[in-house]
mmCIF file of the C-alpha atoms, coordinates in Angstrom:
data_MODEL
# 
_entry.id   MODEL 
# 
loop_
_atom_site.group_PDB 
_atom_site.id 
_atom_site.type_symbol 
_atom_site.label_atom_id 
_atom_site.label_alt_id 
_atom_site.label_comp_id 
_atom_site.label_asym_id 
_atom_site.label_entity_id 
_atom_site.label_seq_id 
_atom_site.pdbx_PDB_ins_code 
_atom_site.Cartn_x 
_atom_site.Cartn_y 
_atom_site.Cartn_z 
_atom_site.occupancy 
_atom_site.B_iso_or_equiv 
_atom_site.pdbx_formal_charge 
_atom_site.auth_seq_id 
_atom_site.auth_comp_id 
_atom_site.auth_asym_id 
_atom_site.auth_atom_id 
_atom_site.pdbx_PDB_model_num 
ATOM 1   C CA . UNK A 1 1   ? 188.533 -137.920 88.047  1.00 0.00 ? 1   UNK A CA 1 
ATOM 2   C CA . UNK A 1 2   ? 186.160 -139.576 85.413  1.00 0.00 ? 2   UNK A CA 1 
ATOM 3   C CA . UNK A 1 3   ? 183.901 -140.794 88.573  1.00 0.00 ? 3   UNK A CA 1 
ATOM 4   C CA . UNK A 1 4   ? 183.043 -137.238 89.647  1.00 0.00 ? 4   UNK A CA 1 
ATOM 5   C CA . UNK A 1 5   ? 182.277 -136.010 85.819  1.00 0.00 ? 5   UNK A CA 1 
ATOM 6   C CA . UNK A 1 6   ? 178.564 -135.856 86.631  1.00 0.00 ? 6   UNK A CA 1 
ATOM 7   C CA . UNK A 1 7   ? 178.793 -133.511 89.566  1.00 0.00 ? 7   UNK A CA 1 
ATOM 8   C CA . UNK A 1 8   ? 177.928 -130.088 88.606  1.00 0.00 ? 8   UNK A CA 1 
ATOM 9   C CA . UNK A 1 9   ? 180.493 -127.263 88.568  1.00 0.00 ? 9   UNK A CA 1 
ATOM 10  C CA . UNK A 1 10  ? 177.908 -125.765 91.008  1.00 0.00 ? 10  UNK A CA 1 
ATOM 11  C CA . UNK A 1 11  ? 178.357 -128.744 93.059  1.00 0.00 ? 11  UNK A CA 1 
ATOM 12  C CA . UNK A 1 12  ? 182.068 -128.720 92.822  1.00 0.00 ? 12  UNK A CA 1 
ATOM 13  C CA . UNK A 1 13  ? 182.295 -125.398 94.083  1.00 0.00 ? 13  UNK A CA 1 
ATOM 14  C CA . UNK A 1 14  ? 179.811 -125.622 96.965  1.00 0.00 ? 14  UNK A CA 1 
ATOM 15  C CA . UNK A 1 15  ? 182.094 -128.671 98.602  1.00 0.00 ? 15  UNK A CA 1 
ATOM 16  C CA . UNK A 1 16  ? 185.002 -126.199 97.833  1.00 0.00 ? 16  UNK A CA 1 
ATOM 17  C CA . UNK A 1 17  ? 183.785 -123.670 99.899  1.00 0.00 ? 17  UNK A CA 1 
ATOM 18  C CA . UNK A 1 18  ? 183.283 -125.776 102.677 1.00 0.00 ? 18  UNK A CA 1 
ATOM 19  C CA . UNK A 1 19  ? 186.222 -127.443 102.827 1.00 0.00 ? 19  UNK A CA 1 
ATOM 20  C CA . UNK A 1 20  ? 187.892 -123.864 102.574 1.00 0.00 ? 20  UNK A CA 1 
ATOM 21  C CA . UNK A 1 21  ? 185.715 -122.901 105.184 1.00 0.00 ? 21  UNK A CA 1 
ATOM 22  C CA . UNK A 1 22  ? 186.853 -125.776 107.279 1.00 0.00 ? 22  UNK A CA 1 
ATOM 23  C CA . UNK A 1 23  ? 191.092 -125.145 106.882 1.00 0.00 ? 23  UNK A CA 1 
ATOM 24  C CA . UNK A 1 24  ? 190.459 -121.442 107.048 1.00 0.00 ? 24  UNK A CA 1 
ATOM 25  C CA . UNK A 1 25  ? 189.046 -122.014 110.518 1.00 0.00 ? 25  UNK A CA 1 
ATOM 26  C CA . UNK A 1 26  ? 191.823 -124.831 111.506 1.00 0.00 ? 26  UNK A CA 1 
ATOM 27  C CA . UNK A 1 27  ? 194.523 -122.928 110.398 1.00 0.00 ? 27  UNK A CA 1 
ATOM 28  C CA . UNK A 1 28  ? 193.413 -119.655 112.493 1.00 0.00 ? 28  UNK A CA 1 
ATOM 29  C CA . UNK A 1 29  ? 195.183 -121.015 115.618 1.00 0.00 ? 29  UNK A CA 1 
ATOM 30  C CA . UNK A 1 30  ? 198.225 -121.535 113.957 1.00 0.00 ? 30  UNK A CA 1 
ATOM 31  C CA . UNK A 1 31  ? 198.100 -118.632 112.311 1.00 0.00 ? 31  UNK A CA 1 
ATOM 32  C CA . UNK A 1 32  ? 197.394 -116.188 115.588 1.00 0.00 ? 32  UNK A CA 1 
ATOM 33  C CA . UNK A 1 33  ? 199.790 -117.493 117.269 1.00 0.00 ? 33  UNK A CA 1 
ATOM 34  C CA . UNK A 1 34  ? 202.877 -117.569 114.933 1.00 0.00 ? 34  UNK A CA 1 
ATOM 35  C CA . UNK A 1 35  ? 202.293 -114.390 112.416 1.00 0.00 ? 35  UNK A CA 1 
ATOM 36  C CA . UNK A 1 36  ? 199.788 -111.541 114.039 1.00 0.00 ? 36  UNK A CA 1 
ATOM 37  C CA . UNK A 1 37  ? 200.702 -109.675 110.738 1.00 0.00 ? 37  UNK A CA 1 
ATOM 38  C CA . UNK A 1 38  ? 198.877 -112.619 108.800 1.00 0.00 ? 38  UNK A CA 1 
ATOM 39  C CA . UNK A 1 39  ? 196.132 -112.905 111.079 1.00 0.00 ? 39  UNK A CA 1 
ATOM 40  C CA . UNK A 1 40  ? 195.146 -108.822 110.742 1.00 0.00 ? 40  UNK A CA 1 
ATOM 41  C CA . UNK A 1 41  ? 194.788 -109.203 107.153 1.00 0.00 ? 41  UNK A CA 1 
ATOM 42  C CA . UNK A 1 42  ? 191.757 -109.795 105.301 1.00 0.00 ? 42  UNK A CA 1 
ATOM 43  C CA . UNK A 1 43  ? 192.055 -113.532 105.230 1.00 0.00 ? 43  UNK A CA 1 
ATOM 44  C CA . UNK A 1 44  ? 191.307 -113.558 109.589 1.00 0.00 ? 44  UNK A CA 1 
ATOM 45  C CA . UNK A 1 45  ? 188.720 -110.398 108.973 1.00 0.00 ? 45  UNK A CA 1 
ATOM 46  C CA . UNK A 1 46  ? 184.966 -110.957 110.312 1.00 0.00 ? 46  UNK A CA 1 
ATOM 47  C CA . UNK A 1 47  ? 183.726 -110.181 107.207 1.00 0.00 ? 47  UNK A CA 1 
ATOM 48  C CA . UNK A 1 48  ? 185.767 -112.350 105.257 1.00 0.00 ? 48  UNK A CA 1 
ATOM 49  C CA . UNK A 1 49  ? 184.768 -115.102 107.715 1.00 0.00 ? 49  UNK A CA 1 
ATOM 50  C CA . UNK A 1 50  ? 180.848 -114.202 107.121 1.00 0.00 ? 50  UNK A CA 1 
ATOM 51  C CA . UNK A 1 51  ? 180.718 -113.907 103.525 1.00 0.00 ? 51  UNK A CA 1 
ATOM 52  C CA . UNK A 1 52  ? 182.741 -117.447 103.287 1.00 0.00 ? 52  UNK A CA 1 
ATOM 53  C CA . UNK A 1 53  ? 180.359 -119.042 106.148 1.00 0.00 ? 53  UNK A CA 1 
ATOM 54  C CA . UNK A 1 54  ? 177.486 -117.440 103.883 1.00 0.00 ? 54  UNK A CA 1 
ATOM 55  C CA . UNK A 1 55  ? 178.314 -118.574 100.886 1.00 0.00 ? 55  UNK A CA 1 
ATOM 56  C CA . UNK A 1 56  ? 179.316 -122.092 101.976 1.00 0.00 ? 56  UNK A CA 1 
ATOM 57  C CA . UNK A 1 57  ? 175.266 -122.072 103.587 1.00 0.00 ? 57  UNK A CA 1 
ATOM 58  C CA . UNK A 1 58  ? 173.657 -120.481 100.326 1.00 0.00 ? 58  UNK A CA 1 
ATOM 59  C CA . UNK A 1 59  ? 175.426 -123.205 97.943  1.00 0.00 ? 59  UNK A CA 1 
ATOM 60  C CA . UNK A 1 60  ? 174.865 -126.324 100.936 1.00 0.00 ? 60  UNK A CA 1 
ATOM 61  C CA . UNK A 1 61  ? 171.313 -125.239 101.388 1.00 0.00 ? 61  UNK A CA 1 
ATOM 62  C CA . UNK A 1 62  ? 170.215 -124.680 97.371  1.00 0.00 ? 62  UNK A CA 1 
ATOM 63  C CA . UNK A 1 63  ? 172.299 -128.081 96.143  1.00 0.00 ? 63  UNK A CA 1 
ATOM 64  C CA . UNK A 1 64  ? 171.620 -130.437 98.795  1.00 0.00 ? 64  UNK A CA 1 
ATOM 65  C CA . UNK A 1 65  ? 167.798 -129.279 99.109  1.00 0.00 ? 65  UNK A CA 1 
ATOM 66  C CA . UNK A 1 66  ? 167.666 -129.735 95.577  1.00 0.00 ? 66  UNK A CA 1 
ATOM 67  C CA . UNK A 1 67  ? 168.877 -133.102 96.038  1.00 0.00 ? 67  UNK A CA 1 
ATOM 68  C CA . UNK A 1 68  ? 167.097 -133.921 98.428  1.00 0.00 ? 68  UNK A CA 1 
ATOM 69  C CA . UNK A 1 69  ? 163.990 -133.251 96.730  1.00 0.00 ? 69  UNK A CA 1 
ATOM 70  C CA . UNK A 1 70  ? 165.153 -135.725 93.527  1.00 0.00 ? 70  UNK A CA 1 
ATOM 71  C CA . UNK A 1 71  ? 166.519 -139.001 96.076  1.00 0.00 ? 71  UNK A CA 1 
ATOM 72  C CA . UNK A 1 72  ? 164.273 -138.283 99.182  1.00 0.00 ? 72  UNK A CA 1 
ATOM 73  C CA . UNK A 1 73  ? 167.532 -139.109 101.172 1.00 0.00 ? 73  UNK A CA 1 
ATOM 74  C CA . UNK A 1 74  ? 167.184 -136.868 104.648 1.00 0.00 ? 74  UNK A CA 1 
ATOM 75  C CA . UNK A 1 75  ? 170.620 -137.384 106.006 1.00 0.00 ? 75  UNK A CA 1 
ATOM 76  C CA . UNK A 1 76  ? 173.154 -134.863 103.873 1.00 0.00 ? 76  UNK A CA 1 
ATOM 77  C CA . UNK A 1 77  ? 169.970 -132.634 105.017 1.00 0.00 ? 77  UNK A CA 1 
ATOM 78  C CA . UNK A 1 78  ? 170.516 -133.631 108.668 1.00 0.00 ? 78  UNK A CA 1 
ATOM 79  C CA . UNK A 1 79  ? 174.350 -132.580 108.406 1.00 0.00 ? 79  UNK A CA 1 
ATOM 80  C CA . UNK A 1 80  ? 173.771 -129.531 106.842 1.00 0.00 ? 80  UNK A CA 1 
ATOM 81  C CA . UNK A 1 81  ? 171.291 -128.869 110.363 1.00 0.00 ? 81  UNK A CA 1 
ATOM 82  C CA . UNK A 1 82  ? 174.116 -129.707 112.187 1.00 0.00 ? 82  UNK A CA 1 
ATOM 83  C CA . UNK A 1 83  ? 176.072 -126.942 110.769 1.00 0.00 ? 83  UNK A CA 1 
ATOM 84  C CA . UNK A 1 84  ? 173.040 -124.376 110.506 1.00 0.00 ? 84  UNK A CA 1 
ATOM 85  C CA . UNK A 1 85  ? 173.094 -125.399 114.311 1.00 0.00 ? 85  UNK A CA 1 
ATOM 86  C CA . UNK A 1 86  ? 177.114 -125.179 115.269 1.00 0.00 ? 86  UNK A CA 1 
ATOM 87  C CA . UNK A 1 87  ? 176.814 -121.882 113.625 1.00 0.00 ? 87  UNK A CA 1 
ATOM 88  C CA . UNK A 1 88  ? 173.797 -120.893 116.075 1.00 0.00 ? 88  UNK A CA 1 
ATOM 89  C CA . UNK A 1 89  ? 175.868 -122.346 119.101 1.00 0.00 ? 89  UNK A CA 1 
ATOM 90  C CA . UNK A 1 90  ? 178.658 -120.336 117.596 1.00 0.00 ? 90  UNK A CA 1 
ATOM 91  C CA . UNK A 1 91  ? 176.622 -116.934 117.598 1.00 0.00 ? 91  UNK A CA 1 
ATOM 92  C CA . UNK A 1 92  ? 174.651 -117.549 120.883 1.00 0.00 ? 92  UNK A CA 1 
ATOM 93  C CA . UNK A 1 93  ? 177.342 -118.607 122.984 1.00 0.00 ? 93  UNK A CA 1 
ATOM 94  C CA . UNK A 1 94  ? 181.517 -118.787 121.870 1.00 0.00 ? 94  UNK A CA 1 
ATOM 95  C CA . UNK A 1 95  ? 184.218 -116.928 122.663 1.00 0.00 ? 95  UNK A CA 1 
ATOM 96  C CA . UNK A 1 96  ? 186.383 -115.769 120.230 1.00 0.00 ? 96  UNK A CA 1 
ATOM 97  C CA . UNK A 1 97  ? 188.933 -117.912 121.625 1.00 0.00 ? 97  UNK A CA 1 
ATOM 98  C CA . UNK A 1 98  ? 186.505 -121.016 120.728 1.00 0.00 ? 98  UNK A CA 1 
ATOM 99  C CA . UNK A 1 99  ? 185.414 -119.663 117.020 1.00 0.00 ? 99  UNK A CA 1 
ATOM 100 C CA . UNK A 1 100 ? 188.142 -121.499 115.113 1.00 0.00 ? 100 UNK A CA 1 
ATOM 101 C CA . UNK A 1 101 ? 186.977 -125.231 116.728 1.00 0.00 ? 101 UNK A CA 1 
ATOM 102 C CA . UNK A 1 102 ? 183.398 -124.010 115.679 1.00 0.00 ? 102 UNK A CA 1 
ATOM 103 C CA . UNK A 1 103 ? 184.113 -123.020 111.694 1.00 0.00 ? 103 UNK A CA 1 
ATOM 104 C CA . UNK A 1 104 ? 186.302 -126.083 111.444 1.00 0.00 ? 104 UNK A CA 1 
ATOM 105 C CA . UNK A 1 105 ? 182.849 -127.854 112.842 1.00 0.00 ? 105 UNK A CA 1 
ATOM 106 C CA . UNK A 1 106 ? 180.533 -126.181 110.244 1.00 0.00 ? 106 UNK A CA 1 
ATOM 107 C CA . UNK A 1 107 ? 182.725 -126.726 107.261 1.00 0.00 ? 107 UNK A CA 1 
ATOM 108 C CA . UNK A 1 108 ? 183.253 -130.609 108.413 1.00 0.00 ? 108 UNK A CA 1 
ATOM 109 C CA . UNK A 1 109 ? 179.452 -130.635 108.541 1.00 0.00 ? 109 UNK A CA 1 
ATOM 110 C CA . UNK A 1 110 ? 178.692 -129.727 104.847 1.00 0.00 ? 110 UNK A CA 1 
ATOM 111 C CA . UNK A 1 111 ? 181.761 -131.429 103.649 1.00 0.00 ? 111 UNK A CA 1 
ATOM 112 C CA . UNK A 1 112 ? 180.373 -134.729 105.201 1.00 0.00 ? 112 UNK A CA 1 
ATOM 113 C CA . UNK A 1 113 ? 176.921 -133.768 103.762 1.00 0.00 ? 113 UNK A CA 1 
ATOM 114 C CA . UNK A 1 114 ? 178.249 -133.313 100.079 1.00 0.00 ? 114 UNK A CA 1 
ATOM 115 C CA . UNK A 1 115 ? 179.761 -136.663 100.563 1.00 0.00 ? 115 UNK A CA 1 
ATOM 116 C CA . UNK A 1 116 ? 176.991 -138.317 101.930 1.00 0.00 ? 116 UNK A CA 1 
ATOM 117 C CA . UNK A 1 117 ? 174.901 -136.824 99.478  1.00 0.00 ? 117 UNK A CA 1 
ATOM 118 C CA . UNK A 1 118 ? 177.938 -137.845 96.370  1.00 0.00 ? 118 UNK A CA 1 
ATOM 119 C CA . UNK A 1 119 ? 177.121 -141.268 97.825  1.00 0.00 ? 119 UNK A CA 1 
ATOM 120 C CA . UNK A 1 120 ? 173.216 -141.179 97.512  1.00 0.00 ? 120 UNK A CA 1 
ATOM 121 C CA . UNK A 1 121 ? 174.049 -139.435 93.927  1.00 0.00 ? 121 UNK A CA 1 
ATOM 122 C CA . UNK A 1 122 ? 176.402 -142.609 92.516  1.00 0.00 ? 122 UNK A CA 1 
ATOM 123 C CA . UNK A 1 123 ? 174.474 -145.749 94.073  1.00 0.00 ? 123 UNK A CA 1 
ATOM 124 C CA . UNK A 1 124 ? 171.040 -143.906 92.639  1.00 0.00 ? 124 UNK A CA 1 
ATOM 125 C CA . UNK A 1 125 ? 169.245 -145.628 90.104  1.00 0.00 ? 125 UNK A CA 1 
ATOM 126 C CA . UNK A 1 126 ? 167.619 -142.671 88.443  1.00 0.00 ? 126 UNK A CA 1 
ATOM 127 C CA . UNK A 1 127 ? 168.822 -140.874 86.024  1.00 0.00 ? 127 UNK A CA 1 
ATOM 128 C CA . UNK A 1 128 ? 170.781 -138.049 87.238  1.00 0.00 ? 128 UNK A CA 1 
ATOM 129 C CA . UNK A 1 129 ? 171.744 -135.296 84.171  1.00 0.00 ? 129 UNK A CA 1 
ATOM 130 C CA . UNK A 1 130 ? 175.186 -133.638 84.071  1.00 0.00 ? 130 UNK A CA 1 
# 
């Protein structure tokens, strides 16, 4: 755990919320199909679903920008398109049948980009403060 001291608990939280984003959307199948009790409550609700999508996006978009604009590095910014483009894909076009396969896309697609971006943050040469 000492390696990943210097990430912010902003940071920390952000790649939490898109991994949670990313199991809460794989696990919906399983979940609809084997307890319809669990899947009516407000775990499987729209709204729980938006403010978790929209908080995963505010905390992606502020952190890796931010980032970004330190290391110049374009591709955790290109991942976090991806998603901000799944999600469009997702609104435009899915069934609700197909909206599981989509959130476990978006939250994939930060999660990479937070990786990509720890990567950029430990080979970096420039001082980066905790």
């Amino acid at each position: 755990m000492k390696k990943y001291r210097h990430l912010m608990n902003v940071e920390k939280m952000g790649l939490f919320f898109s991994i949670a984003c990313a199991i809460h959307c794989m696990t919906l199948p399983i979940f609809l199909f084997f307890a319809p009790y669990i899947a009516s409550s407000f775990a499987f609700t729209t709204t729980f679903e938006w403010i978790l999508v929209s908080v995963s996006f505010l905390f992606a978009s502020v952190l890796l920008f931010q980032d970004y604009r330190k290391h110049r590095k374009p591709i955790p910014m290109m991942f976090l398109g991806l998603a901000i483009v799944v999600k469009l894909v997702e609104i435009t076009w899915a069934k609700n049948s197909t909206d599981w396969a989509f959130g476990l896309l978006l939250g994939l697609f930060i999660s990479i980009g937070y990786w990509v971006n720890y990567k950029h943050k430990v080979a970096c040469t420039c001082k980066i403060k905790a």
